[in-house]
SEVO-479550 format. One line per 2 residues: for each residue x, y, z of C-alpha. Coordinates in nm, 4 decimals, always signed. Layout:
REM SEVO-479550
X:Y:Z; ...
REM end
This chain:
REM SEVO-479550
+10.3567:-19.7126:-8.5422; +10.4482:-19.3970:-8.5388
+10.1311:-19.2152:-8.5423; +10.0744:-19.4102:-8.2428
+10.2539:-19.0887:-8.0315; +9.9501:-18.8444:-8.1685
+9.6558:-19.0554:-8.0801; +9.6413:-19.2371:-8.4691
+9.5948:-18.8447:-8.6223; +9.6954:-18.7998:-8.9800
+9.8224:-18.4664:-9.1058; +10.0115:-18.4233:-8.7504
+10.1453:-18.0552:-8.6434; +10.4738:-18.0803:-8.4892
+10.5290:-17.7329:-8.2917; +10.8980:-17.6215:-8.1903
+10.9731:-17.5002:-7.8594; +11.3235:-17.2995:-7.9319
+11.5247:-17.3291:-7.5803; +11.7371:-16.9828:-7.5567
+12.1275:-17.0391:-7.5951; +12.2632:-17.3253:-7.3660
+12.5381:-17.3463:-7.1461; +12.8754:-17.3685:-7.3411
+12.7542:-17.1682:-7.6323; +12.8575:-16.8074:-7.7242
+12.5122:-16.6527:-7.6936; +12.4370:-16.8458:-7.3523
+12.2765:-16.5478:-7.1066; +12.4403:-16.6382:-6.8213
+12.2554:-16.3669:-6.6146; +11.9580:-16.4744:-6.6861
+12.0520:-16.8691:-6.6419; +11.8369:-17.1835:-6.6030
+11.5540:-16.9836:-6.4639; +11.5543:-16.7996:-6.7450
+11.5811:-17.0931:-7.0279; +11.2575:-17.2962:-6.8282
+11.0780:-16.9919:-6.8122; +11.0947:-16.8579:-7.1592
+11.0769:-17.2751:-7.2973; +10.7425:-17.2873:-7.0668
+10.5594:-16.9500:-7.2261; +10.6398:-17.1068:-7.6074
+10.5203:-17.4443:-7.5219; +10.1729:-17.3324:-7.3254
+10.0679:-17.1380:-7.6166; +10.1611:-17.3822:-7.8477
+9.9354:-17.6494:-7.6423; +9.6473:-17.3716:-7.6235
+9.6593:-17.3303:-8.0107; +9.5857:-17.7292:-8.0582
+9.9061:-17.8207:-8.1865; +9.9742:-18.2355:-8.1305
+10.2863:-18.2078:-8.0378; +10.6143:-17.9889:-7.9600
+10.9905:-18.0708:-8.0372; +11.2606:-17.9187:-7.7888
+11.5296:-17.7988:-7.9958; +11.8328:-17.5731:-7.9308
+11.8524:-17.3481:-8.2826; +11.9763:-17.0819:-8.0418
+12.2923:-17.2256:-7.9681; +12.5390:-17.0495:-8.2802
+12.7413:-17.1463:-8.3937; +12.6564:-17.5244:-8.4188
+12.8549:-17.7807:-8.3807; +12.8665:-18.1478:-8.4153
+12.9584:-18.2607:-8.0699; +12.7439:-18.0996:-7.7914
+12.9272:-17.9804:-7.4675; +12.8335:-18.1539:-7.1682
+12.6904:-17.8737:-6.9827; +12.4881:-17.7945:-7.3069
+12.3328:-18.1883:-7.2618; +12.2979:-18.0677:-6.8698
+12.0909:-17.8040:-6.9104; +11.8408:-17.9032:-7.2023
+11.7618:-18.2181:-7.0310; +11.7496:-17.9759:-6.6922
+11.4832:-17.7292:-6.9517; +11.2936:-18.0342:-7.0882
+11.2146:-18.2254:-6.7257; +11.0816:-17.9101:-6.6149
+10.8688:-17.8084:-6.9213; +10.7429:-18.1418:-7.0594
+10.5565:-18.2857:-6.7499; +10.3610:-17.9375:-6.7475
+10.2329:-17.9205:-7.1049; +10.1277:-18.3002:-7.0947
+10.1495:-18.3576:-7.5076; +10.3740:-18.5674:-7.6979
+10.7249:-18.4911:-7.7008; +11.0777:-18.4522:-7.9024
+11.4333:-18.3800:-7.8505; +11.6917:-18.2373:-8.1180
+11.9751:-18.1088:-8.0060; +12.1397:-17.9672:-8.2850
+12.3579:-18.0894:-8.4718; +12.4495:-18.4444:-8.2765
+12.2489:-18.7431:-8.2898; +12.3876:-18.9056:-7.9804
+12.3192:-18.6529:-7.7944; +11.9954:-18.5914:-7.9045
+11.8845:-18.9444:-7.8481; +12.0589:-18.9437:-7.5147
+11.8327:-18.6719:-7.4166; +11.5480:-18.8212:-7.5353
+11.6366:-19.1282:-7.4002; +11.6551:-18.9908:-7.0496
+11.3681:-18.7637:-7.0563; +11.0982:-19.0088:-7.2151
+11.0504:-18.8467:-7.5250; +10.8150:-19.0090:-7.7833
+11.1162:-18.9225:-8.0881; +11.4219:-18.7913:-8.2129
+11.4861:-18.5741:-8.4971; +11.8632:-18.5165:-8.6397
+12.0851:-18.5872:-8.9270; +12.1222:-18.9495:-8.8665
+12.2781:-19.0420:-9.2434; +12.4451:-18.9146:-9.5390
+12.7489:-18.6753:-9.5594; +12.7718:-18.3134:-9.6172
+12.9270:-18.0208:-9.6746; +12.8292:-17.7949:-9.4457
+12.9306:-17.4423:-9.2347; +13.0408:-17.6836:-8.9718
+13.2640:-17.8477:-9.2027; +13.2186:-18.1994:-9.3310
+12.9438:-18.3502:-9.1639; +12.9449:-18.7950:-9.1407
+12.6826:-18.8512:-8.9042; +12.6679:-19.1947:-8.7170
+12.3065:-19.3890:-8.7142; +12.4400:-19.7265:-8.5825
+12.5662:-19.5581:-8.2764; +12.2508:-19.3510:-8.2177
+12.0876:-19.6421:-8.2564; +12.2475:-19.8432:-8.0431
+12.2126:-19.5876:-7.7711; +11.8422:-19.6159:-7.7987
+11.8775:-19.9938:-7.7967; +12.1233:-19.9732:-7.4290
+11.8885:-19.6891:-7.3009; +11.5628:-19.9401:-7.3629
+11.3896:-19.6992:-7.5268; +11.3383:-19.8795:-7.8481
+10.9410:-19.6784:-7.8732; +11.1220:-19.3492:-7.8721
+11.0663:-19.3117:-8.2512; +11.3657:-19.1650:-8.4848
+11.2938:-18.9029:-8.6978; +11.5536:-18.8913:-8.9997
+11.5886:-18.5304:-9.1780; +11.7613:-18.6248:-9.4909
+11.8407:-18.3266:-9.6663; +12.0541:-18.0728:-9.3769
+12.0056:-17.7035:-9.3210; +12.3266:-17.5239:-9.3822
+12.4388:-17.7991:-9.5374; +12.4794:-17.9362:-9.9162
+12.4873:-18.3644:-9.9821; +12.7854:-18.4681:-10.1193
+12.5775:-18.8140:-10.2098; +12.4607:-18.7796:-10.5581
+12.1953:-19.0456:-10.5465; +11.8404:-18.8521:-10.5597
+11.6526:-18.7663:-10.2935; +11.3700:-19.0532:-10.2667
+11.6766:-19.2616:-10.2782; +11.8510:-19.1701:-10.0305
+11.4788:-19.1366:-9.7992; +11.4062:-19.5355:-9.8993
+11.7449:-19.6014:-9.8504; +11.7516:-19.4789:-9.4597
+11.4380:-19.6599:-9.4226; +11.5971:-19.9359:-9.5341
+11.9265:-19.9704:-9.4094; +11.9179:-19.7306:-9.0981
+11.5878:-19.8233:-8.9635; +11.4197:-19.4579:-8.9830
+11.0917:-19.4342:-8.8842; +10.9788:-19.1573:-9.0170
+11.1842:-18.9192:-9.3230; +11.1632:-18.5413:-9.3033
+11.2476:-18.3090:-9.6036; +11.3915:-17.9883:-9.5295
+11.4623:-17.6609:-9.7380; +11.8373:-17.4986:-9.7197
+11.7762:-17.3134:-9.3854; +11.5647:-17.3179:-9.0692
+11.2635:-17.1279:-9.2129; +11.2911:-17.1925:-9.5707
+11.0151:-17.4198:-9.7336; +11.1360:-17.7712:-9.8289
+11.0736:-17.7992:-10.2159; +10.6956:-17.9531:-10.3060
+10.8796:-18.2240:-10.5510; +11.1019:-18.3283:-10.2997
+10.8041:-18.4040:-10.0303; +10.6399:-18.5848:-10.3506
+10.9685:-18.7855:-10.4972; +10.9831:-18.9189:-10.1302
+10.6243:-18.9599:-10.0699; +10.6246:-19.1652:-10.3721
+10.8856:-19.3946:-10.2833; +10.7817:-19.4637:-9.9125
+10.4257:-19.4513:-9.9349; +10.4131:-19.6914:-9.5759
+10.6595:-19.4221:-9.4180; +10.5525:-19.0852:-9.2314
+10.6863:-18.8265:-9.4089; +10.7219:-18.4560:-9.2611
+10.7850:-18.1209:-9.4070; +11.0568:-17.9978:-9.1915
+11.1279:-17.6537:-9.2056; +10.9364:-17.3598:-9.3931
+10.5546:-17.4549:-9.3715; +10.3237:-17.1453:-9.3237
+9.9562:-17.1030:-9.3122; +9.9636:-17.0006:-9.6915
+10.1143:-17.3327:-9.7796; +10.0115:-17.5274:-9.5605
+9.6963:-17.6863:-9.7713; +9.9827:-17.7951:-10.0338
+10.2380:-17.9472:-9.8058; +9.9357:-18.1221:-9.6381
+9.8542:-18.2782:-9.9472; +10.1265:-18.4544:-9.9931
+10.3159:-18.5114:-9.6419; +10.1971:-18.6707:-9.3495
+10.2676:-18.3926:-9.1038; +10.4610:-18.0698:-9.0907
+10.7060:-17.9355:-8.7908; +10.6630:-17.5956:-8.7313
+10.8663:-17.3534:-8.5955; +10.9598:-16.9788:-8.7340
+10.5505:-16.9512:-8.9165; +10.4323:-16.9498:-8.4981
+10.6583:-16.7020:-8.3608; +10.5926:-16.2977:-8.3438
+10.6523:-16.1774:-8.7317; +10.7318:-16.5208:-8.8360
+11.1118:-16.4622:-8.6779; +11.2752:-16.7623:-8.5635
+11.4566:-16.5576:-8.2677; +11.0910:-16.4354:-8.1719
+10.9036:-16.5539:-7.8729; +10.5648:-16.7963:-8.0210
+10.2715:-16.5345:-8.0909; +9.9788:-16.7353:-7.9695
+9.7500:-16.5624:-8.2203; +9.9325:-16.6781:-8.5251
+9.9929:-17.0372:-8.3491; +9.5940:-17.0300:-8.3295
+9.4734:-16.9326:-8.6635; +9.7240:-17.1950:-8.8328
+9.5810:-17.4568:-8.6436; +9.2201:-17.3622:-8.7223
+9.3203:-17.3678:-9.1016; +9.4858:-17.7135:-9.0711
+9.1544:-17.8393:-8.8926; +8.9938:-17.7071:-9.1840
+9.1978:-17.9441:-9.3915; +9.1380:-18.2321:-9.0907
REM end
């Protein structure tokens, strides 16, 4: 099960940890280097686990412009960022390395994360181009890696990105379930930061009431008693950093005072 990973808690707070700009990326500080990526990975993550959050999510959001396939010295140094952070910070774990879900689970694979978020399904139309992501393969991976516990996380509706597949969007949610073995669906809004819609999170609720189902992107201490409501759990990124920027370092203050809200609703 997948609330297994969070000790059986309901209305689980997924914090990101945003690694700086890899290796093989146009905004990689190369000055600054590996030292640099652990060390900035490690502040976000400590105050994350001071503020009570139940677990983080490594992801790479710095590395524009995406792409679908990552590099290999990308794949080298977030595994290199996550096997120094993760062992300090002792809480669950997950890996998304954006936008490619082999990689991603390869990287979880190796590193012993508890899941894997990513486009796993559907096809888009997106700023990367047309985006046909590959769920057998990823799924495979896991299979050859024996890491069938690592838990896959399916986000079903892309940032930057518009479904060409015209079925609705419970639909397409039962349908991954379904066909793609997802074990958990997350809705997203149309950009890192943006709020997923509330009849989205309830169409797909509705339909896979046995399924974990997230708020992706967007969730803030205002809405949080709404989204809550509805979805399972919320991953939280932008809402914890300094102003709310997603390029900001975490402010442990704001980290803090969501997390006494959402024990609140607890």
């Amino acid at each position: 099960m997948v609330f297994d990973i969070f000790g059986s808690r309901s209305k689980v707070v997924i914090a990101m940890v945003h690694v700086g700009a890899l290796p093989g990326t146009s905004l990689y500080d190369a000055d600054g280097g590996m030292a640099a990526l652990i060390e900035g990975a490690l502040a976000d993550a400590e105050k994350l686990k001071e503020a009570g959050v139940d677990a983080i999510m490594f992801g790479n959001e710095n590395d524009r412009p995406y792409v679908f396939t990552a590099p290999p010295e990308g794949i080298a140094a977030f595994t290199t960022v996550i096997n120094a952070v993760a062992p300090e910070i002792g809480l669950p774990f997950g890996v998304n390395y954006l936008w490619d879900p082999i990689a991603s689970t390869a990287i979880g694979g190796a590193t012993g994360a508890n899941f894997v978020r990513e486009i796993f399904t559907g096809v888009f139309a997106s700023d990367m181009g047309i985006w046909e992501p590959d769920a057998s393969s990823a799924l495979i991976l896991r299979n050859n890696m024996s890491r069938r516990d690592m838990k896959m996380f399916f986000n079903i509706n892309a940032e930057f990105a518009h479904s060409l597949d015209r079925r609705p969007i419970e639909l397409r949610a039962k349908s991954a379930v379904f066909s793609s073995l997802a074990d958990a669906i997350l809705v997203s809004g149309p950009l890192t930061g943006q709020p997923a819609e509330q009849t989205d999170l309830q169409r797909v609720k509705e339909v896979l009431p046995d399924t974990p189902v997230f708020a992706n992107t967007g969730v803030t201490i205002d809405t949080v008693s709404d989204v809550l409501a509805v979805a399972d759990g919320a991953i939280v990124g932008s809402h914890f950093k300094v102003d709310g920027n997603t390029w900001n370092a975490v402010d442990a203050d704001r980290a803090r005072r969501f997390m006494d809200r959402v024990a609140q609703l607890r």
